[in-house]
PAKE-320556 format. One record per atom (N, C-alpha, C, CB): residue number from 0; atom name; x, y, z. Coordinates in pm, 1 decimal, decimal comma, always signed. Glycine has a CB too. Layout:
residues N
+-----+------+----------+----------+----------+
|   n | atom |       xx |       yy |       zz |
+-----+------+----------+----------+----------+
| NUM |   CA |        X |        Y |        Z |
...
+-----+------+----------+----------+----------+
//
This chain:
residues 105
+-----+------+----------+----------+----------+
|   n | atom |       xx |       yy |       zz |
+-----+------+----------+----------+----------+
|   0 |    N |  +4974,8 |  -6487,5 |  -4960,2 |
|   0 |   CA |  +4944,3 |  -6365,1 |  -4891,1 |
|   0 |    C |  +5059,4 |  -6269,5 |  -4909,2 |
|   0 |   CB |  +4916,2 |  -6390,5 |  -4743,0 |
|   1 |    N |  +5062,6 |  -6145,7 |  -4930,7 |
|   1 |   CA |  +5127,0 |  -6027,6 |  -4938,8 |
|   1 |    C |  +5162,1 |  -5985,5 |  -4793,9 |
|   1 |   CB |  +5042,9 |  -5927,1 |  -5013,3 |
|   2 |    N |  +5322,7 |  -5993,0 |  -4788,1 |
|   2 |   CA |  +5341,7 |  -5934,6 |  -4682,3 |
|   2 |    C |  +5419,0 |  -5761,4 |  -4693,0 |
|   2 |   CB |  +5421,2 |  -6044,0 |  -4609,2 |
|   3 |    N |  +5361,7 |  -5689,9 |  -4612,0 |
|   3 |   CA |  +5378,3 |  -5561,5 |  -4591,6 |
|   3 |    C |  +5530,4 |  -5516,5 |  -4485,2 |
|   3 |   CB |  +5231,3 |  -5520,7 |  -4528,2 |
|   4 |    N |  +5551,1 |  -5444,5 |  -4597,3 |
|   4 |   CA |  +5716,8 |  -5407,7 |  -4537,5 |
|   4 |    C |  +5685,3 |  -5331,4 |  -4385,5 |
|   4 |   CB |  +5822,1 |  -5270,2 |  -4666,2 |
|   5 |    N |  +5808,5 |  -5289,7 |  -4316,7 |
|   5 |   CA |  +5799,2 |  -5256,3 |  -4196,8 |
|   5 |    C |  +5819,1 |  -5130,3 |  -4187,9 |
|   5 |   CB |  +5869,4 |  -5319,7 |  -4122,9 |
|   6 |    N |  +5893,9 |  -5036,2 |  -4317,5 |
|   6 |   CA |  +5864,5 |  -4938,4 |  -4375,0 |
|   6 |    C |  +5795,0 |  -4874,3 |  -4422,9 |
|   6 |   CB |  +5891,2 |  -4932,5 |  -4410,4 |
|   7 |    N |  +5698,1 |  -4963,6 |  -4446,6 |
|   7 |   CA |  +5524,4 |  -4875,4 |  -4523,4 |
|   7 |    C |  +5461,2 |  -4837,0 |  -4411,1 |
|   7 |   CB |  +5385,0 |  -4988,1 |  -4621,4 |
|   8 |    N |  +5415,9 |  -4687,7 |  -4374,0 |
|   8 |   CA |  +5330,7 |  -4628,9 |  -4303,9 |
|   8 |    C |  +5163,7 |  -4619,2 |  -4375,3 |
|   8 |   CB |  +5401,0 |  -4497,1 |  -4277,9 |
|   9 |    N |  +5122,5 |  -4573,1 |  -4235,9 |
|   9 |   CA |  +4989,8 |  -4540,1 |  -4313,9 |
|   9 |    C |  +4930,2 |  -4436,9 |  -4362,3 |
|   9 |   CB |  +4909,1 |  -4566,9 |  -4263,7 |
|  10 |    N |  +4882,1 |  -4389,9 |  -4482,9 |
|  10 |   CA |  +4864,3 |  -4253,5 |  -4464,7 |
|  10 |    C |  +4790,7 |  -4125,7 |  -4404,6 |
|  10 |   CB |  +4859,6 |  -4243,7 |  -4532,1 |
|  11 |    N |  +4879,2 |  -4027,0 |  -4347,8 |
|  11 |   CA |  +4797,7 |  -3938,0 |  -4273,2 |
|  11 |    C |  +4748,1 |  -3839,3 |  -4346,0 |
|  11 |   CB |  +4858,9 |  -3884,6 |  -4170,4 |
|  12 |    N |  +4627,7 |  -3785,9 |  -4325,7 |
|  12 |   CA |  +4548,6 |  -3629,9 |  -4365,6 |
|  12 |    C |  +4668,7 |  -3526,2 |  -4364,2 |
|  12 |   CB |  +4413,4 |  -3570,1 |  -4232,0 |
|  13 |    N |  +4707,7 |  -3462,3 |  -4442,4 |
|  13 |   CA |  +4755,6 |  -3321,5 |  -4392,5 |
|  13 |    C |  +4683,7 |  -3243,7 |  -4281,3 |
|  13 |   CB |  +4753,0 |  -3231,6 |  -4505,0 |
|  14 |    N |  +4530,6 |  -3230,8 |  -4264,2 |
|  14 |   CA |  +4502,0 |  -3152,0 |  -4172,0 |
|  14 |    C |  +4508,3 |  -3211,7 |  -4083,5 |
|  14 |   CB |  +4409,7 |  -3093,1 |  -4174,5 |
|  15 |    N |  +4541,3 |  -3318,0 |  -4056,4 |
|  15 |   CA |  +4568,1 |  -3384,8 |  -3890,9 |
|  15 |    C |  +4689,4 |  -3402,3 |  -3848,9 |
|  15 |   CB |  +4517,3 |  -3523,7 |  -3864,1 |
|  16 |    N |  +4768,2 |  -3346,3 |  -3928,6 |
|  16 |   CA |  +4930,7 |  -3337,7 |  -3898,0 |
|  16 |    C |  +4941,6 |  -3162,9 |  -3835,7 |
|  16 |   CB |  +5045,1 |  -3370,2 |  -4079,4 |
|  17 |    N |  +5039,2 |  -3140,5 |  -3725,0 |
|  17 |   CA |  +5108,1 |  -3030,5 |  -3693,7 |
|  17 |    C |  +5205,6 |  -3012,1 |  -3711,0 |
|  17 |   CB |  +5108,9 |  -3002,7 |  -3611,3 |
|  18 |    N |  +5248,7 |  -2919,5 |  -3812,9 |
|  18 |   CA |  +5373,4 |  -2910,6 |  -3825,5 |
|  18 |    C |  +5459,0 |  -2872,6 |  -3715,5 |
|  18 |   CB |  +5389,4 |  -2839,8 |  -3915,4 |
|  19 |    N |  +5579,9 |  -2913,0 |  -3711,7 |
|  19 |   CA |  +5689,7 |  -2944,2 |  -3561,0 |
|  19 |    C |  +5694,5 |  -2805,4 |  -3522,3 |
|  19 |   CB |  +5878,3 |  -3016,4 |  -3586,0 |
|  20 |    N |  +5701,7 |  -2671,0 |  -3647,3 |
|  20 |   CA |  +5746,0 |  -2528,2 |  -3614,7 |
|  20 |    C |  +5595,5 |  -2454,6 |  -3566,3 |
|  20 |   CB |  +5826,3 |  -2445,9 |  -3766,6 |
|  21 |    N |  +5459,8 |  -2532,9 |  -3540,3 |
|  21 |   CA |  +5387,0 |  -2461,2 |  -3509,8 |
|  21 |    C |  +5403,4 |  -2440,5 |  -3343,8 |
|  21 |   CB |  +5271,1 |  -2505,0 |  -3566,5 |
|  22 |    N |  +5335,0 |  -2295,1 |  -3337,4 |
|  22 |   CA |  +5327,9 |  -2272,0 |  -3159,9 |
|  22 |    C |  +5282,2 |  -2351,2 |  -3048,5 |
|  22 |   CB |  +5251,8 |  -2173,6 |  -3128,7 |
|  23 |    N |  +5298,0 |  -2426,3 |  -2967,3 |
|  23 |   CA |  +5175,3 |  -2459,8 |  -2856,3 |
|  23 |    C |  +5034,5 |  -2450,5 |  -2851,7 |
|  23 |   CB |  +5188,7 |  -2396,1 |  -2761,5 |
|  24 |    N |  +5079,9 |  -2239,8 |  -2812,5 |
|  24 |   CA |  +4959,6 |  -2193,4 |  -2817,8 |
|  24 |    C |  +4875,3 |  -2127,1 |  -2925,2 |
|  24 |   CB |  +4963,9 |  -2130,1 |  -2739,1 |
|  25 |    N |  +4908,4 |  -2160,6 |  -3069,8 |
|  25 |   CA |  +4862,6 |  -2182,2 |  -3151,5 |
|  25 |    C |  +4678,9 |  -2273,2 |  -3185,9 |
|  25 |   CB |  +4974,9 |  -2223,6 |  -3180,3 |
|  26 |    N |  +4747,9 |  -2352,8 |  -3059,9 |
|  26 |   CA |  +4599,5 |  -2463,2 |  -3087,7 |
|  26 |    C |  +4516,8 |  -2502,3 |  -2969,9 |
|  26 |   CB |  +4642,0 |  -2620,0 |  -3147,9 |
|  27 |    N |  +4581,7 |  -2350,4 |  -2890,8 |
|  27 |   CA |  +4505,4 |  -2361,6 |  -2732,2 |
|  27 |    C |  +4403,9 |  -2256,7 |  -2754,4 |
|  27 |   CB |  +4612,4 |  -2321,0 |  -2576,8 |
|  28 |    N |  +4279,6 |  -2259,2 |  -2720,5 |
|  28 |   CA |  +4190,2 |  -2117,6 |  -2770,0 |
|  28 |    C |  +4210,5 |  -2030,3 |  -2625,0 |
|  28 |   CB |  +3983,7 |  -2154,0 |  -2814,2 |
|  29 |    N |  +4199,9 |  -1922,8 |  -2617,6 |
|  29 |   CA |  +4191,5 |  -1848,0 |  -2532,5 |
|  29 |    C |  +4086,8 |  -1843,7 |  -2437,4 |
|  29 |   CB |  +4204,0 |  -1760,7 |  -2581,1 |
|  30 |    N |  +4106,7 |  -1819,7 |  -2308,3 |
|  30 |   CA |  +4025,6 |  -1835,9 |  -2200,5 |
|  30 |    C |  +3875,4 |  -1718,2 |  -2263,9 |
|  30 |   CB |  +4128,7 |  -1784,4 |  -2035,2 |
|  31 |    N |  +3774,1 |  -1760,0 |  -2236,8 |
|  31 |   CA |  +3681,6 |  -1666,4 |  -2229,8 |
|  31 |    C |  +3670,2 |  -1598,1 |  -2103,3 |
|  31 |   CB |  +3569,0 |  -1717,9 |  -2263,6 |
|  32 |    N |  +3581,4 |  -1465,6 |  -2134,6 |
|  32 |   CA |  +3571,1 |  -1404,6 |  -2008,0 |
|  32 |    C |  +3400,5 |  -1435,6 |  -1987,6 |
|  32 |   CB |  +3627,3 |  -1228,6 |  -2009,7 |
|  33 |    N |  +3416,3 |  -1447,2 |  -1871,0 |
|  33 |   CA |  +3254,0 |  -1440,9 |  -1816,9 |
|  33 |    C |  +3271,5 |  -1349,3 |  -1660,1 |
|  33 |   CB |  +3175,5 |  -1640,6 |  -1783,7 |
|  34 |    N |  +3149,2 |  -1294,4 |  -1652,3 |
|  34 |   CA |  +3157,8 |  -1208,8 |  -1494,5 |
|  34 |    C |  +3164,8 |  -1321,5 |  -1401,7 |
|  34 |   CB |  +3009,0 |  -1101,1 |  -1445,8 |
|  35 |    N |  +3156,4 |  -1427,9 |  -1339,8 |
|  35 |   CA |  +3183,6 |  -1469,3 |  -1230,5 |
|  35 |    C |  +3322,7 |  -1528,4 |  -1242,6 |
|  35 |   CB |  +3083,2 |  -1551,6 |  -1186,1 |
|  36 |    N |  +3416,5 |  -1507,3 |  -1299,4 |
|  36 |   CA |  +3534,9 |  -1546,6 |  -1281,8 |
|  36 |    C |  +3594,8 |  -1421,7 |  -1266,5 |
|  36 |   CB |  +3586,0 |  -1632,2 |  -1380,1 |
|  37 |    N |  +3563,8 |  -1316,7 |  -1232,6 |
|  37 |   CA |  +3642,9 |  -1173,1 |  -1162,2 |
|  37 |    C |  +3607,3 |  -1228,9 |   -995,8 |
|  37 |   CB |  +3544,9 |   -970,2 |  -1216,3 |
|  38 |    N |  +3737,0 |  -1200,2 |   -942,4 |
|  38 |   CA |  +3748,4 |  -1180,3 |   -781,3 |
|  38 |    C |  +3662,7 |  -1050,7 |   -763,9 |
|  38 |   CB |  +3920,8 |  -1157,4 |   -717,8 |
|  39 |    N |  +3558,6 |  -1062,8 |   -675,4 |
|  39 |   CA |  +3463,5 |   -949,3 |   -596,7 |
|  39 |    C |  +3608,3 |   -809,5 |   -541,0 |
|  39 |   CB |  +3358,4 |  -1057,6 |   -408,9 |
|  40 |    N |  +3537,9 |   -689,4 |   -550,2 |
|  40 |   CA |  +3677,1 |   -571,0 |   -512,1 |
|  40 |    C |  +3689,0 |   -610,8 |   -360,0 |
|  40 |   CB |  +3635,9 |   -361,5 |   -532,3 |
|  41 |    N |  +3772,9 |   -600,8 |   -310,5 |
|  41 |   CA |  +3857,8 |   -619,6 |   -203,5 |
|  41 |    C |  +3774,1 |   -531,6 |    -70,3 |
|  41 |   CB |  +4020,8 |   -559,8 |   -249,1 |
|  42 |    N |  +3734,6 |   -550,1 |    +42,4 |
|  42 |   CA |  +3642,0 |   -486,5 |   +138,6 |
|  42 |    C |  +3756,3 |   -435,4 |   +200,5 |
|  42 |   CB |  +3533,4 |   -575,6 |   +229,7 |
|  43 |    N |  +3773,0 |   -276,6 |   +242,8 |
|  43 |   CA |  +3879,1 |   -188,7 |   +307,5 |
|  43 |    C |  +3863,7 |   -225,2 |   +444,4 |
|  43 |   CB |  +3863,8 |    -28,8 |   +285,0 |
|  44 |    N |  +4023,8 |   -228,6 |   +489,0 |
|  44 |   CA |  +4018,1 |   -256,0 |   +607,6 |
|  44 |    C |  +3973,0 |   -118,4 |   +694,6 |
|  44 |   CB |  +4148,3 |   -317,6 |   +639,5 |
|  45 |    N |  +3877,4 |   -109,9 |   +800,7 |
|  45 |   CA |  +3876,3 |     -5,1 |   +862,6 |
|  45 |    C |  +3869,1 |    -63,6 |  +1032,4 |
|  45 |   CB |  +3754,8 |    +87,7 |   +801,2 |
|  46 |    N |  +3872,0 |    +74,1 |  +1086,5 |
|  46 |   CA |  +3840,9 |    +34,8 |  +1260,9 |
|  46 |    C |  +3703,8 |    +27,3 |  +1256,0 |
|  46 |   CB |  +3888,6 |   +156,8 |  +1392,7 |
|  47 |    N |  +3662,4 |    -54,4 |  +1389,7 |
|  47 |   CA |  +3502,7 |    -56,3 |  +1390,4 |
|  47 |    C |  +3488,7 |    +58,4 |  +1468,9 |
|  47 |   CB |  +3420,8 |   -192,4 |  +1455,4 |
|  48 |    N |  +3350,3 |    +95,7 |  +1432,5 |
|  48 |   CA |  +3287,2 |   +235,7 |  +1548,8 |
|  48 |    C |  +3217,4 |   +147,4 |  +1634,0 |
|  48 |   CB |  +3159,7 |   +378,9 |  +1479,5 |
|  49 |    N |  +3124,9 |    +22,0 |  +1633,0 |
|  49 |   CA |  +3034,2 |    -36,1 |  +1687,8 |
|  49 |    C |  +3090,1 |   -120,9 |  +1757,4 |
|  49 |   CB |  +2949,0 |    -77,8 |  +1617,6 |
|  50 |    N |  +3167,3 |   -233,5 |  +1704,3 |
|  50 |   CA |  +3243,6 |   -347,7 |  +1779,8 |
|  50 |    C |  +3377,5 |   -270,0 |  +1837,3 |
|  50 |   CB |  +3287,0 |   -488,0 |  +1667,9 |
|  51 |    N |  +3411,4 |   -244,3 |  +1920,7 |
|  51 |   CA |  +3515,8 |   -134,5 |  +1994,0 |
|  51 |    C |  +3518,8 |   -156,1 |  +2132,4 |
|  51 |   CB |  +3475,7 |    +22,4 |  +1975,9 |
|  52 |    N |  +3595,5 |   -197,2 |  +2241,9 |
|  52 |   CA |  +3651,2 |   -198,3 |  +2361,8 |
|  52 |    C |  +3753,9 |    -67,9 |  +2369,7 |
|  52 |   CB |  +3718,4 |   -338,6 |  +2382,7 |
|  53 |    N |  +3817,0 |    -89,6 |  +2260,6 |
|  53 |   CA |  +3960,1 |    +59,6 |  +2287,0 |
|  53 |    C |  +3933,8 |   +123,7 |  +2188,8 |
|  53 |   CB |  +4150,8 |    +31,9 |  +2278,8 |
|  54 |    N |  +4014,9 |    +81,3 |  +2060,6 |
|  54 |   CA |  +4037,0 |   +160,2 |  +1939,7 |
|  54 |    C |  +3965,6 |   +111,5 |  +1809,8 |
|  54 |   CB |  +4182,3 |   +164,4 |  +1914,7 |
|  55 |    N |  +3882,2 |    -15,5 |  +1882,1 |
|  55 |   CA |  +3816,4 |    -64,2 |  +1733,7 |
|  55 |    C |  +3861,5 |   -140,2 |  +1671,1 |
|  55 |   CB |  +3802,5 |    +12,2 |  +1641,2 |
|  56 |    N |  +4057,8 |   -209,0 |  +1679,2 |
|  56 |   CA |  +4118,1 |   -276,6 |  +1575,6 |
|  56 |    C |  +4045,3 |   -404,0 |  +1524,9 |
|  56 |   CB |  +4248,6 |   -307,9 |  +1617,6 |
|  57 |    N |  +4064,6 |   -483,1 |  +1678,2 |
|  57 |   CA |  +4022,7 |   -611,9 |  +1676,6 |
|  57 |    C |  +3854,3 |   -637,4 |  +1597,8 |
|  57 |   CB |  +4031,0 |   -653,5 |  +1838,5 |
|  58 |    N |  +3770,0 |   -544,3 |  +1628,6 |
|  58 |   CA |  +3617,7 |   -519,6 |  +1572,5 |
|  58 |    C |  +3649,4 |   -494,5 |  +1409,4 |
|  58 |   CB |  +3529,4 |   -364,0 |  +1655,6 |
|  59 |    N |  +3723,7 |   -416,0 |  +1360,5 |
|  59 |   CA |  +3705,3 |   -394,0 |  +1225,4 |
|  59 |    C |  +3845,8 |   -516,4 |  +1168,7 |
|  59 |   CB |  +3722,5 |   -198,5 |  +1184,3 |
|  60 |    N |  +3910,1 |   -558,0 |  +1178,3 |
|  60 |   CA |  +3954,4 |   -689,4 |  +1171,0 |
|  60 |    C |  +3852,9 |   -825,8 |  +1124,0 |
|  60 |   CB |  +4004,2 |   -706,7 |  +1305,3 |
|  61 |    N |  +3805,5 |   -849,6 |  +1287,1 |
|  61 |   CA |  +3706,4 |   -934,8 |  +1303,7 |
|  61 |    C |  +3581,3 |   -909,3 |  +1148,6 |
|  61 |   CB |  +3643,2 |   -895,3 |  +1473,8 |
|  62 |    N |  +3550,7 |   -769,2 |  +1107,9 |
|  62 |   CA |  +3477,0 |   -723,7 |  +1021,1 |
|  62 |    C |  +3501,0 |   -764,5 |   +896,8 |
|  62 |   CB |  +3475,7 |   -610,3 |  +1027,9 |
|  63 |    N |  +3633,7 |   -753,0 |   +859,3 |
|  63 |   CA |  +3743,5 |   -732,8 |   +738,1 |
|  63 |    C |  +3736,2 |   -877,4 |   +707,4 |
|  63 |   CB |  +3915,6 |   -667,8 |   +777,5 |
|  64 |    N |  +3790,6 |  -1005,1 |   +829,6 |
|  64 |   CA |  +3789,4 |  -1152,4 |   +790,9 |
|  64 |    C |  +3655,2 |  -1216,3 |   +794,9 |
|  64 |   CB |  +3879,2 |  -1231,9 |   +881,4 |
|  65 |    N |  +3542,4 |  -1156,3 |   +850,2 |
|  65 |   CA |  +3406,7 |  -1192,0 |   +836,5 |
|  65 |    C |  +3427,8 |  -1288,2 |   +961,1 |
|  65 |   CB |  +3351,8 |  -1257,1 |   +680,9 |
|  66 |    N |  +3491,0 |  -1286,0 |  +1078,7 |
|  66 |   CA |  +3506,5 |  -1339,1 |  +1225,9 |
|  66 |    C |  +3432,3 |  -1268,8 |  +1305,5 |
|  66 |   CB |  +3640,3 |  -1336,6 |  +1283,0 |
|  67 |    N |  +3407,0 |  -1339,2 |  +1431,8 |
|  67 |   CA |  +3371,3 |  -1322,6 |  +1528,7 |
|  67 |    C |  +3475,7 |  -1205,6 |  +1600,3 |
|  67 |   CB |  +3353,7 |  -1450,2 |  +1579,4 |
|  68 |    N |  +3393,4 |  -1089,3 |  +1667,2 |
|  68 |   CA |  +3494,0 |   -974,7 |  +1653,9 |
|  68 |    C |  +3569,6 |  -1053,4 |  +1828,1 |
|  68 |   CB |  +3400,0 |   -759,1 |  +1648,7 |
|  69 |    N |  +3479,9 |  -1137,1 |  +1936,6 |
|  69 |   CA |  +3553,2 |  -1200,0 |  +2013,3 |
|  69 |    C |  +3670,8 |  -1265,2 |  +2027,1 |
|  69 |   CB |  +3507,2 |  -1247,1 |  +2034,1 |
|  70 |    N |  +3651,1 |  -1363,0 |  +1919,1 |
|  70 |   CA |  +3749,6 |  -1471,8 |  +1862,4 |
|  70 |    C |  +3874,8 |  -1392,4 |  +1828,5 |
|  70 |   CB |  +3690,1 |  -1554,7 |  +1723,6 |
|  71 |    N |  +3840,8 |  -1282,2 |  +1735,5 |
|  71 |   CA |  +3992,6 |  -1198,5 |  +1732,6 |
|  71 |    C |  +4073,2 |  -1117,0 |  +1825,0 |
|  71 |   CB |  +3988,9 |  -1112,0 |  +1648,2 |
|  72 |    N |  +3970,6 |  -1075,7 |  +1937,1 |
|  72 |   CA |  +4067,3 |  -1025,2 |  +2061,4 |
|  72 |    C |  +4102,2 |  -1155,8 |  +2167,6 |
|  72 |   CB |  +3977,4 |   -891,2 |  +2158,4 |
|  73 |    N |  +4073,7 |  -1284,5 |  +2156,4 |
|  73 |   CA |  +4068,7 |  -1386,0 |  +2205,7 |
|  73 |    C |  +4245,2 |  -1430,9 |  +2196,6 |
|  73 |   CB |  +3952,2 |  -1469,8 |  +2132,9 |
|  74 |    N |  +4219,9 |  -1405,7 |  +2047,2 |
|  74 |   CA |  +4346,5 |  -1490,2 |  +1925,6 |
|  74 |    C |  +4465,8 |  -1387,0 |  +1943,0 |
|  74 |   CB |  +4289,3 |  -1496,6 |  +1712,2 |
|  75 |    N |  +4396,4 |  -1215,5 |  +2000,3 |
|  75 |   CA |  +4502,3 |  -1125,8 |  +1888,1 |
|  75 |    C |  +4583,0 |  -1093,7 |  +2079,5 |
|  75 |   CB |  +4397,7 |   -921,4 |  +1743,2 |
|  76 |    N |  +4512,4 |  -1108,5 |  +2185,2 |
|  76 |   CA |  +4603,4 |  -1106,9 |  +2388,7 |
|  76 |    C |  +4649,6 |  -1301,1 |  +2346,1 |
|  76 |   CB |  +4400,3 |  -1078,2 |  +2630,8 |
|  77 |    N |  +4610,3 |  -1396,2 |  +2292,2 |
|  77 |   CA |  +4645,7 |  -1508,2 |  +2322,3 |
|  77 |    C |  +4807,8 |  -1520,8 |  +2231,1 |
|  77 |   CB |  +4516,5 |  -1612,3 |  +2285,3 |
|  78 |    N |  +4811,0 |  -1474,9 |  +2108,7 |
|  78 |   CA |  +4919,8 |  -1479,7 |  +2036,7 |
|  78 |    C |  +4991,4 |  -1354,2 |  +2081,9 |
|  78 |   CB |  +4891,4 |  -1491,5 |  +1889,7 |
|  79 |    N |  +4976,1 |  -1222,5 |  +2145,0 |
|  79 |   CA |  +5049,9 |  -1159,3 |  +2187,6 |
|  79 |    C |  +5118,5 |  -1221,0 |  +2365,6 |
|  79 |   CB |  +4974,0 |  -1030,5 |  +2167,3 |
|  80 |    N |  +5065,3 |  -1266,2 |  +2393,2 |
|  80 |   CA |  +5124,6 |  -1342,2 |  +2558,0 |
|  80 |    C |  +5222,7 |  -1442,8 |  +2490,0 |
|  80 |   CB |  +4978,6 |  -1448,6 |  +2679,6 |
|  81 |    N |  +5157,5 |  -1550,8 |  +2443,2 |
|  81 |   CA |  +5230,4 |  -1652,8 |  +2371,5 |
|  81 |    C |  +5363,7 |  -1654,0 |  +2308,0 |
|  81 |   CB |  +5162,6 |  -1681,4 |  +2286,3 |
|  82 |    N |  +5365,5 |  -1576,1 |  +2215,8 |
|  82 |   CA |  +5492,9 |  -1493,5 |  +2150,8 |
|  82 |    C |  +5575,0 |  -1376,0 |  +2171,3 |
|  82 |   CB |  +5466,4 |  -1463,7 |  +2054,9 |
|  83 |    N |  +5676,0 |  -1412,6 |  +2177,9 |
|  83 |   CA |  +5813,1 |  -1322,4 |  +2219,8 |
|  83 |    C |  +5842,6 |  -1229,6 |  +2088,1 |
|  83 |   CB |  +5966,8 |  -1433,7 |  +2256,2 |
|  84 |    N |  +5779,5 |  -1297,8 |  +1961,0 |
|  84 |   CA |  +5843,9 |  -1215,7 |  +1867,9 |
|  84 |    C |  +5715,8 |  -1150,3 |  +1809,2 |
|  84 |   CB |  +5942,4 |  -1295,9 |  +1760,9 |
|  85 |    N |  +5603,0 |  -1129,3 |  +1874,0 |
|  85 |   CA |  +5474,5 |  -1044,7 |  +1840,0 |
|  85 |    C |  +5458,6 |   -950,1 |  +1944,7 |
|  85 |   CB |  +5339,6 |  -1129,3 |  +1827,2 |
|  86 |    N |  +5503,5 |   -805,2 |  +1918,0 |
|  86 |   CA |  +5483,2 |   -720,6 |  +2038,0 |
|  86 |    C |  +5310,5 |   -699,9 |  +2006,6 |
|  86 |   CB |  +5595,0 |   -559,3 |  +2040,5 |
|  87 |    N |  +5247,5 |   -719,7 |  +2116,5 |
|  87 |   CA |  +5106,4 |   -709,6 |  +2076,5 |
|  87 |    C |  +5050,4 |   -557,2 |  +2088,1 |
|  87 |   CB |  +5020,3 |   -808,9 |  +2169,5 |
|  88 |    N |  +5093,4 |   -477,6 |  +2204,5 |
|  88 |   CA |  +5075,7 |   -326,5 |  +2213,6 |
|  88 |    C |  +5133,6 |   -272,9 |  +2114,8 |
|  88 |   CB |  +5124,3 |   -262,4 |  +2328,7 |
|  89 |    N |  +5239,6 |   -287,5 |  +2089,6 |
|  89 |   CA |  +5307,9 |   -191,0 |  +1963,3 |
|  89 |    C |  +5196,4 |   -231,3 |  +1838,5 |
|  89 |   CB |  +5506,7 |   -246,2 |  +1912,4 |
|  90 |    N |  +5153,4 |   -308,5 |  +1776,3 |
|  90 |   CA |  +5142,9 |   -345,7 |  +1654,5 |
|  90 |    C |  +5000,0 |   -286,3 |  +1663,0 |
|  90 |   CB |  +5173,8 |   -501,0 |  +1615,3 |
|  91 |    N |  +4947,2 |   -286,1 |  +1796,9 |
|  91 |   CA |  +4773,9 |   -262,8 |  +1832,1 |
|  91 |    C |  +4793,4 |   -111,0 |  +1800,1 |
|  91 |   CB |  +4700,4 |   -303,3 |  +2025,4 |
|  92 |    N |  +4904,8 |    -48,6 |  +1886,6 |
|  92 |   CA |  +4905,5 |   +108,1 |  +1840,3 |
|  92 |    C |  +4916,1 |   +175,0 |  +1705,6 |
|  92 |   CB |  +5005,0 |   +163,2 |  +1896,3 |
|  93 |    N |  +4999,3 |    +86,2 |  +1651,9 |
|  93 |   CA |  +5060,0 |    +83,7 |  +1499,1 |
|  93 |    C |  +4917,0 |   +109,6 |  +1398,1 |
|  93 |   CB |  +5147,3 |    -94,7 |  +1459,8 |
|  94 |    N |  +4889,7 |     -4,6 |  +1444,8 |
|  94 |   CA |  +4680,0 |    -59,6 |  +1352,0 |
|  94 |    C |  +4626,4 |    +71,2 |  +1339,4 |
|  94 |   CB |  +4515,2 |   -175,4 |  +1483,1 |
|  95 |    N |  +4613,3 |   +113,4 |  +1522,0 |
|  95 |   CA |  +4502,8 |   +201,5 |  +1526,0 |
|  95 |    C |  +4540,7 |   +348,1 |  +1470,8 |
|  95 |   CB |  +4451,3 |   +207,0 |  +1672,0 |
|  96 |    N |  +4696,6 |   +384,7 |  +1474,7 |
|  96 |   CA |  +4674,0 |   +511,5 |  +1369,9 |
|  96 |    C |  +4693,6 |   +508,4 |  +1245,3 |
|  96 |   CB |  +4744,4 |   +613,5 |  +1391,7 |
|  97 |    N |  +4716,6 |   +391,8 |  +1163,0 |
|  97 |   CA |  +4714,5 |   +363,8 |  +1055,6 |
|  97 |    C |  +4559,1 |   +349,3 |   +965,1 |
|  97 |   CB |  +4791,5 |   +259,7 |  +1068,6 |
|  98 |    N |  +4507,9 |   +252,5 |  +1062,0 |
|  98 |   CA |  +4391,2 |   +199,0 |  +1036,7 |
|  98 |    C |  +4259,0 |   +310,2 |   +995,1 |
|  98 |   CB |  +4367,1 |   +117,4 |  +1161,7 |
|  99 |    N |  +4180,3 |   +344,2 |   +933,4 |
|  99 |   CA |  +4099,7 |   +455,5 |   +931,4 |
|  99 |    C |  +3954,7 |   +434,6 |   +995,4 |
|  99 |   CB |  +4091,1 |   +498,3 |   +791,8 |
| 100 |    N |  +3900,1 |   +486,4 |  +1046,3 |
| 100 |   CA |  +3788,1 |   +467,9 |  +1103,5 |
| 100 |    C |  +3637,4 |   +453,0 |  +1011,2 |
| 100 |   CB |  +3791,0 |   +576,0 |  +1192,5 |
| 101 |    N |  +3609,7 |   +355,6 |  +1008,4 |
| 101 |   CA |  +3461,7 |   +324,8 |   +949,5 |
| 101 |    C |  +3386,7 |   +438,6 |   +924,4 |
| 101 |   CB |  +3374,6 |   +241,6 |  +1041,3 |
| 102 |    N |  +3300,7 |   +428,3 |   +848,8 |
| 102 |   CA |  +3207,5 |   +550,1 |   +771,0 |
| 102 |    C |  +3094,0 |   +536,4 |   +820,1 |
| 102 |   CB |  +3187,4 |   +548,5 |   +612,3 |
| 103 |    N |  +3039,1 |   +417,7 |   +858,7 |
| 103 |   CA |  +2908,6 |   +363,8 |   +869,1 |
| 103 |    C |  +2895,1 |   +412,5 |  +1020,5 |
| 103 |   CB |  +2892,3 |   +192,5 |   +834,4 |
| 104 |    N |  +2743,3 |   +436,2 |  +1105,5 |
| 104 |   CA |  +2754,8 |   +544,8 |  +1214,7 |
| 104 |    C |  +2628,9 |   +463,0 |  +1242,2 |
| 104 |   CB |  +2760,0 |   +732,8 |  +1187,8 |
+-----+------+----------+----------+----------+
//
């Protein structure tokens, strides 16, 4: 029997070899685009006209995160009592002249 040195390889295809200086992304194909991989445009924050006790914040909030407009004046007197470092009036005043008032009537 013929024995085979420990030096003899086997031979490879050239086209199945990469040469060491090729890119990465050379042999990565590029993402396709399709429409459902765009993020939907962004819904503007506004004040509510409808959900409103004062100024509307908490209602167009509640609107903006797709919440219960309750749950956010629940969350928004519970984390202002709670916390020393959330002035809750200032930030409510802040909202409401910042904030623009809804279009929808």
């Amino acid at each position: 029997s013929a024995s085979v040195p420990a030096s003899a390889s086997v031979p490879v295809p050239a086209s199945a070899s990469v040469p060491a200086s090729a890119p990465v992304s050379a042999s990565t194909p590029a993402p396709s685009y399709h429409p459902h991989n765009e993020r939907p445009a962004p819904m503007p924050l506004h004040r509510s006209r409808h959900n409103r006790l004062l100024g509307g914040v908490c209602g167009g909030l509640a609107h903006w995160l797709g919440w219960n407009p309750t749950l956010v004046r629940i969350l928004f007197v519970l984390v202002s009592i709670l916390s020393a470092g959330f002035p809750g009036t200032i930030v409510y005043i802040v909202l409401w002249i910042l904030m623009p008032l809804s279009d929808d009537r």
